[in-house]
C-alpha positions in Angstrom: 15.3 -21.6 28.3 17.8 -24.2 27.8 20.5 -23.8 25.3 24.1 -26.1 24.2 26.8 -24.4 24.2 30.7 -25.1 23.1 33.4 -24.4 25.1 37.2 -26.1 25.0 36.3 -28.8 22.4 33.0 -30.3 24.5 29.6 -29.6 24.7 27.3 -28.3 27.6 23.8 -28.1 28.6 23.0 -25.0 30.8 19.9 -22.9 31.5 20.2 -19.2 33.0 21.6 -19.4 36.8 23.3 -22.5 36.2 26.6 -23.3 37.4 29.3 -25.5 34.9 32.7 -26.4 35.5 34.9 -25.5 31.8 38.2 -25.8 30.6 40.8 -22.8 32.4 39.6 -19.2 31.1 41.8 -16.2 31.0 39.4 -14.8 33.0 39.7 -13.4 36.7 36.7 -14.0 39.5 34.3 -11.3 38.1 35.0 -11.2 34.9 32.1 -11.1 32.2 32.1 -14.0 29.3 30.2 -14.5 25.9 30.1 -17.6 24.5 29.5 -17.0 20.5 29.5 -20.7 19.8 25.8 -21.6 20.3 24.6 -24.9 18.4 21.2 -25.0 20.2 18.3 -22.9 21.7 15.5 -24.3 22.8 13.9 -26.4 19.4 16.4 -24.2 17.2 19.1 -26.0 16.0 22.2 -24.1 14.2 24.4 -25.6 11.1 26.5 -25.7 13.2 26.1 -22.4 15.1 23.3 -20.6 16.0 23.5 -16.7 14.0 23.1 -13.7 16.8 22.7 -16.3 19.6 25.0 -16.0 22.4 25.0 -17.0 26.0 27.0 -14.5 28.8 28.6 -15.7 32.1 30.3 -14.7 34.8 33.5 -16.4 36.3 33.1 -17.3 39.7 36.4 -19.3 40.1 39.6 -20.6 39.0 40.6 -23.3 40.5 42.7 -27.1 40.2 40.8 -30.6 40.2 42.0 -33.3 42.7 45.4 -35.8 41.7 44.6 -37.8 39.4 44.5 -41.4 40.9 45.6 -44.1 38.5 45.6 -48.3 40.1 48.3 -49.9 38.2 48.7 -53.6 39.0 51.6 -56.0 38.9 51.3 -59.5 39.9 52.9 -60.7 42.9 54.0 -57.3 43.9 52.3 -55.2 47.2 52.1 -51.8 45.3 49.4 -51.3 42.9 48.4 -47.6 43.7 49.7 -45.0 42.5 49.2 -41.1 42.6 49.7 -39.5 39.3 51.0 -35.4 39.8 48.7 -34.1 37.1 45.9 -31.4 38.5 43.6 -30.5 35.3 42.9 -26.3 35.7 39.6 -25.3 35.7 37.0 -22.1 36.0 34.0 -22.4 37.2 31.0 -19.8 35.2 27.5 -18.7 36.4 25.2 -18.6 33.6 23.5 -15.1 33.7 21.4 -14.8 30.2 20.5 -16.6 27.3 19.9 -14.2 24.1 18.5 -15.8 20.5 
């Protein structure tokens, strides 16, 4: 069963036991989640949202992406690589179940 979910302003594709990498939860390792905002399930599509359809996780992680790395170039100039300091936050979920 595959179903779209939204989560943080984008859009994901996940199926039960799944693993997908969202936007920083206030959720410890452990922690049950519900996602509510369901736009797809299988061939049924929602206007926007899909009613009595939610998908529940489990948070496996929080965690911190790599540095960001950003090439700037300047001509004649040796340095053109630069490490920017932002980390983007993220929690990792384990799809559990799919409910229409």
């Amino acid at each position: 069963m595959n179903a779209i979910i939204k989560v943080g302003g984008k859009q994901y594709l996940v199926n039960e036991g799944s693993e997908i990498f969202v936007e920083k939860l206030e959720a410890n390792a452990g922690d049950k989640v519900n996602f509510n905002q369901v736009l797809m399930i299988d061939d049924k599509v929602g206007t926007p949202y899909l009613t009595n359809a939610s998908v529940e996780g489990e948070v496996i992680k929080n965690g911190k992406n790599k540095k960001v790395i950003v090439y700037k170039y300047k001509q004649k100039s040796r340095a053109n690589r630069r490490t920017q300091g932002h980390r983007q936050p993220y929690t990792k979920v384990k799809i559990t179940k799919i409910a229409a």
